[in-house]
N, C-alpha and C positions, 0 to 999 in steps of 0.2 A: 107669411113669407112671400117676396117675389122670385120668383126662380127667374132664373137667369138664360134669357133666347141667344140662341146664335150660336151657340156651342156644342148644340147636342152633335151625341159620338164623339167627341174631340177633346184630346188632353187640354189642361190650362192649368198653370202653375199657380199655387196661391202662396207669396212670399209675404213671412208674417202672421204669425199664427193667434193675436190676441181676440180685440170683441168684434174688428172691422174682419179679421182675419175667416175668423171661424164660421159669421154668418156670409161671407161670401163662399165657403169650400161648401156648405150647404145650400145655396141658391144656384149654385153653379148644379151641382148633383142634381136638387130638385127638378133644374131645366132640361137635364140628361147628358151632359159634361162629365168626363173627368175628369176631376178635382187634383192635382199632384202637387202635395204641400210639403213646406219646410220652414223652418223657425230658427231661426241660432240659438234660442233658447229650450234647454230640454223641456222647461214648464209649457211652454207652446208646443212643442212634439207630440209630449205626452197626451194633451188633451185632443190633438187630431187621432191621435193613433186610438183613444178612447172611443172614437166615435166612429171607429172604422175607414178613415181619410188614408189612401197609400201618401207614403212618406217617402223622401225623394230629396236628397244631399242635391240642390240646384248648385251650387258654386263649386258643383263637380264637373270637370271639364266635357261636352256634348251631355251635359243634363236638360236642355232645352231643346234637344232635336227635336225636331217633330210636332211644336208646340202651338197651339193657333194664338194665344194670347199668354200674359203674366202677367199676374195679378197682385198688387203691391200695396200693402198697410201704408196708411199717410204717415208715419213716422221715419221711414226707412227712406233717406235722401235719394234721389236719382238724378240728378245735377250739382248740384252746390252742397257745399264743399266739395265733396266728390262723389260720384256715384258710388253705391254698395256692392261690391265685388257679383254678385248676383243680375242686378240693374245693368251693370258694364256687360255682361255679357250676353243681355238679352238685346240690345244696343249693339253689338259687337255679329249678332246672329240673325238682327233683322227682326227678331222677334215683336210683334207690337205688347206694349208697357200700357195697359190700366190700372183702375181703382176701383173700389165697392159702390162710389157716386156716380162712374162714367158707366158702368151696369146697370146700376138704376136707373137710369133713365134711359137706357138704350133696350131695356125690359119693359118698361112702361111708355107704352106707344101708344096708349089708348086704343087699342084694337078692342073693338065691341062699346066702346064708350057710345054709340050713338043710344042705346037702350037708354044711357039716363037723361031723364026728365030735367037735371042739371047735373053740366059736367065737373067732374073733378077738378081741386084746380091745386098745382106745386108753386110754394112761396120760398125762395132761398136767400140766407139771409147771410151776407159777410162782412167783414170788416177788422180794424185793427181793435176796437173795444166796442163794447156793448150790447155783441151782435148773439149771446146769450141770452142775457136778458129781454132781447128786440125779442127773439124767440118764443119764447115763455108768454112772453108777453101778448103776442098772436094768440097763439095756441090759448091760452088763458079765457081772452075775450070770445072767441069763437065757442070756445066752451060754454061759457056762460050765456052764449046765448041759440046755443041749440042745432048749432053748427057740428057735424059729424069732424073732430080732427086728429095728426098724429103728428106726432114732436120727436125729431129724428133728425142723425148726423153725428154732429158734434157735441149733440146733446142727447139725453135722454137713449135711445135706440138705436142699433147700427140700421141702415137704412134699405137691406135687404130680408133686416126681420120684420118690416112694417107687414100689414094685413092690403092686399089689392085695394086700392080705393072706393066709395062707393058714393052712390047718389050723393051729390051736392058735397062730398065731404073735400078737406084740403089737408096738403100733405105741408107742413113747415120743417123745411131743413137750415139747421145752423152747420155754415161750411165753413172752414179754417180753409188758409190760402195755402195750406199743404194737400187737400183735395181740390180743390179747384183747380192748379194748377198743373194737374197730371190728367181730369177726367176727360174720355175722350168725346163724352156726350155730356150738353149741359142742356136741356131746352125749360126752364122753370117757366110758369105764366109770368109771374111777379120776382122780382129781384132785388133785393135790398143792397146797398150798401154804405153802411153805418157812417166812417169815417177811418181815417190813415193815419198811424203814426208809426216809427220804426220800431222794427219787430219782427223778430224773424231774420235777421240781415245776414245771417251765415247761410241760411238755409236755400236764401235767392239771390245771390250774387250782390246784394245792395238794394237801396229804396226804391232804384228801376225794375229789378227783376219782381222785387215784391209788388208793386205795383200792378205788374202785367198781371200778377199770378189772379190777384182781386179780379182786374177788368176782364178775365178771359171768361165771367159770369155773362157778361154781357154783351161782351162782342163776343163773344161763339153761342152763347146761349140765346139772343135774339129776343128778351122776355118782352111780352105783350105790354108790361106795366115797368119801369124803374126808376125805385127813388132811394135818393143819391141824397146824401149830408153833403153840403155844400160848406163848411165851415173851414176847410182846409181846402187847398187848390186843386190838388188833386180829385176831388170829389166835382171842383166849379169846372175842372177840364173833361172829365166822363160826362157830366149832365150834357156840357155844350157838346159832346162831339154825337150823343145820343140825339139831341134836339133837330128835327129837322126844323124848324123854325119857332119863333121868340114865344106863341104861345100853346106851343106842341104839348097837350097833356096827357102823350107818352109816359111824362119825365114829370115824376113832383119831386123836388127842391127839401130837402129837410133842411133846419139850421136855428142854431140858437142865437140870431140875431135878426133884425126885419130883415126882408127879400122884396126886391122891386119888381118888377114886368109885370108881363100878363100872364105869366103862366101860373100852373099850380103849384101849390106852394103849402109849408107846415111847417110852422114856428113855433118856439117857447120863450116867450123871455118874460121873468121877473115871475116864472109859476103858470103862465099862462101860456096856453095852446092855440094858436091860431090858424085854421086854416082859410088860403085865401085862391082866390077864382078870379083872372083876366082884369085882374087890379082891386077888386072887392073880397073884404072879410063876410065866409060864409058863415060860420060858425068858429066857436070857443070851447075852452074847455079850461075848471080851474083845478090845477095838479098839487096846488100847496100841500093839502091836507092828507092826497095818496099815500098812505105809509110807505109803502113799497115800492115806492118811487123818489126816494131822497136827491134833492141836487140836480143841478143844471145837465148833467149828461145823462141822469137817466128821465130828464125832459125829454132831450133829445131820444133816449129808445122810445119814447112815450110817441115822438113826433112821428118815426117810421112804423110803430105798432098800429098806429090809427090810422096812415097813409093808405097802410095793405087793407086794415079791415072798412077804410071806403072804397078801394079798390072792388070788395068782394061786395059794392052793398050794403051795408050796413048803416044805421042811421048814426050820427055825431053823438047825439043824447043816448042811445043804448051802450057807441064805443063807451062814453065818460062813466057810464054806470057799470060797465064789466073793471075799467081801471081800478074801481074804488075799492075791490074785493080782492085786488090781487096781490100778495104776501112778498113778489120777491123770491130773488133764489140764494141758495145758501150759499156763502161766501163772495157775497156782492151788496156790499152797502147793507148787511144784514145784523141787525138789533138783538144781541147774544143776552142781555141782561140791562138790567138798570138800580142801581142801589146809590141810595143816597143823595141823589139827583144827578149820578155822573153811568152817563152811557158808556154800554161797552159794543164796538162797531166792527163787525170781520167782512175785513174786503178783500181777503186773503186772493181773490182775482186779480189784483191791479198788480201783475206782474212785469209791470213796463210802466217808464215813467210819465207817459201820459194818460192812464190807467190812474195811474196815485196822484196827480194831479189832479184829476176832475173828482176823485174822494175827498182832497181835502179843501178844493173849493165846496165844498156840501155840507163844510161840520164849522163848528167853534165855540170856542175855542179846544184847542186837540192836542193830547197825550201821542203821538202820533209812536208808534213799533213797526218800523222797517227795516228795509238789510235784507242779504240773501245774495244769491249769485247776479251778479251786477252784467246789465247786458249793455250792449253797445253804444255809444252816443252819449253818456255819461246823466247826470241830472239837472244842467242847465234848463230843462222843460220843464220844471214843478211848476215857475214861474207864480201868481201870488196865493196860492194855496201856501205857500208858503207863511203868511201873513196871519195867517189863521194858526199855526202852532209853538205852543207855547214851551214843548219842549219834544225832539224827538229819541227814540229807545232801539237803536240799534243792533240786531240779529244777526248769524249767519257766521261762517268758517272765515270769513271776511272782514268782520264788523269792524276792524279797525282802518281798514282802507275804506268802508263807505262812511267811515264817521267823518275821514278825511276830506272825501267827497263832499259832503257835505257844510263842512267848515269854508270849506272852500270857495262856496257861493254867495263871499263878499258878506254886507251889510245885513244881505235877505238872509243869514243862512241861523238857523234855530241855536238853541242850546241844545247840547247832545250830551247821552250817555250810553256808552259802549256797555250791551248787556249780556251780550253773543248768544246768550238760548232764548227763546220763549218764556220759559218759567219767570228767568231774571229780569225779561222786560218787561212782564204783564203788572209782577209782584211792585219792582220799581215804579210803574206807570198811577197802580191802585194806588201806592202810595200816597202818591204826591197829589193826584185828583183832588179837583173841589167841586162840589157843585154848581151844574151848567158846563163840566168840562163832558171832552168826547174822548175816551180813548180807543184810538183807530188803528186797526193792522191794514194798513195798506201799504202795501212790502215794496213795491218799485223794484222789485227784483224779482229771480225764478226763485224756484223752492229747492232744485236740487240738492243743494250742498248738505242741505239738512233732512229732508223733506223726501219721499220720491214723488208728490207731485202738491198742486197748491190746495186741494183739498185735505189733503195732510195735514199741512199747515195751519189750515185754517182750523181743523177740527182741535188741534194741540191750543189754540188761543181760547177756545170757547171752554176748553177742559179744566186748562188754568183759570183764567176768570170765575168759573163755579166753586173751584177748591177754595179762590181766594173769600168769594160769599161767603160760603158752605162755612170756612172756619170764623167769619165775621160777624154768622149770624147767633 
């Protein structure tokens, strides 16, 4: 645990009682804080009131008197659409508004760090897609090669249950733009950011509000090291406003196409990793054969996992040989089964249509099962992944307006069948497969309607799939 400095004797609200919720009302206590939690949820209640946390109706009017900070789960809006009746009032009273990330790192100050022999170092990793697997993907290699690490945020651990850091080890946090956007301390050595597409756009007022929410990693955070996918503009305008000049190696460049200048630089194209130095390739690397790296964008996570670990040192030929072992995470371009030479693919992650776009540039030909709660900006982005499927199987309380959707997209647009569950579209999908085909869940949509979140989803494709083996075989 890091307990949490700056509060001792002093109440602090903790609004949100889930996994961000709970180990902040704990790090707070541990530092000598009073913790004063609430949930709207009685299942969140109950489990503070388990653990001995006072409980505290905040959206009772003067429930924040007296309060040095409040403490707020990334899920719970505090601007866009509108703030949470809670959030408005702590806004309304002056009160200062964190999170469990602006703590962490306002708790890890490195106070006594001079003892290590090599210091700690925090790598934070965001973006609109990838920036999961960019994760793992760290953490993965560092492992393998003897490197002390922990895999926290948005992933794996809430990030105030991590263990104090120790000699030489590094902390890899994956942040969504709903933490980063509120914390009020960011300082990571190393910085990532993946790439941008819309996402989120209720949440931040539009692709500007989202925008900022990313770039406040790095212009508040100052990281020692950041590399930026340059593949979208947004990415080529943070690099340049980061660069103090043309071959500043501050800033390495990710991008799945060649990169000119002299700067630093990490490329993939056609399977191949390149990185290059003040206009010369230093080294390569070949990604073809990676399992657990299928496709052009998870080149790209490939291209910023290797950035950070030559950031830390590390040699080229050791990163290529930690990639080669690494499996992949569940529900991201992940290989559920194979029978009869036709793959079955859960990407049940690609909850945005540029998310299911870079899956189905990765396969072919493809049974493609999408559908789900359709978010904003429609599906004109699949763009030619599109080309690659030979029929798509439609899901969700909706299915018939995104089959619409989809009809829609002119010459490019597939043959469709409205299947509206899982069961119907996996079972239709098996069907018609032949060998060498893929069939892929990459949803372009959220899970809710069906789902309460995309690993749900995901688990329901791999469950059907085995029933259909299971009675095949």
């Amino acid at each position: 645990m890091i307990p949490v400095r700056g509060f001792a004797g002093q109440d602090v609200g903790v609004l949100g009682l889930g996994r961000s919720g709970m180990s902040t009302a704990r790090a707070l206590r541990a530092g000598g804080a009073q913790p004063i939690c609430w949930d709207d949820g009685a299942a969140g209640r109950a489990r503070a009131e388990a653990e001995g946390f006072l409980l505290k109706d905040l959206s009772k009017a003067g429930a924040l008197e007296g309060m040095a900070c409040l403490v707020t789960s990334p899920g719970i809006p505090h601007l866009y659409p509108a703030p949470h009746p809670v959030l408005q009032a702590a806004l309304d009273a002056g009160v200062p508004v964190d999170n469990d990330i602006g703590l962490f790192f306002r708790s890890l100050d490195g106070a006594g760090w001079d003892r290590f022999e090599t210091e700690p170092k925090i790598v934070a990793v965001t973006g609109s897609n990838g920036k999961s697997t960019t994760s793992a993907l760290i953490a993965h290699v560092l492992a393998q090669l003897g490197r002390p690490v922990q895999l926290a945020g948005n992933i794996g651990r809430g990030v105030l249950d991590l263990e104090p850091p120790e000699d030489g080890s590094v902390v890899v946090l994956e942040l969504s733009s709903y933490q980063t956007e509120l914390a009020r301390s960011l300082t990571p050595d190393i910085a990532v950011f993946t790439n941008l597409s819309p996402d989120h756009l209720d949440r931040h007022g539009g692709m500007g509000g989202y925008f900022a929410a990313k770039r406040r990693l790095f212009s508040e955070g100052g990281p020692d090291r950041a590399i930026i996918g340059v593949d979208e503009l947004e990415g080529q305008f943070l690099a340049g406003q980061l660069s103090e000049y043309a071959a500043d190696d501050r800033v390495i460049r990710i991008a799945g196409r060649k990169l000119g200048g002299p700067g630093w630089s990490v490329t993939a194209r056609k399977g191949f990793l390149s990185e290059s130095r003040k206009g010369r390739q230093v080294a390569s690397v070949d990604l073809r054969a990676v399992s657990g790296l299928p496709g052009a964008h998870n080149h790209q996570n490939a291209c910023a996992a290797y950035a950070v670990a030559r950031c830390l040192g590390l040699a080229p030929r050791d990163i290529a040989d930690a990639f080669e072992s690494f499996a992949g995470l569940p529900h991201r371009s992940q290989t559920v089964a194979t029978s009869a030479g036709v793959r079955f693919v859960n990407d049940s992650k690609a909850t945005n249509v540029d998310a299911a776009a870079k899956a189905l540039s990765a396969f072919a030909p493809i049974r493609w099962i999408c559908g789900g709660l359709a978010k904003e900006g429609g599906l004109d982005g699949l763009g030619a992944g599109l080309e690659h499927v030979a029929k798509a199987y439609v899901i969700g309380r909706e299915a018939e307006a995104f089959a619409l959707d989809l009809s829609a997209l002119g010459p490019k647009a597939p043959q469709v069948a409205v299947c509206k569950t899982m069961a119907a579209a996996v079972a239709a999908a098996a069907a018609e497969a032949e060998a060498g085909d893929v069939v892929l869940l990459a949803p372009a949509a959220a899970s809710f309607d069906q789902y309460d979140n995309f690993e749900q989803r995901g688990d329901d494709f791999t469950a059907q799939v085995q029933k259909i083996l299971a009675a095949e075989a």
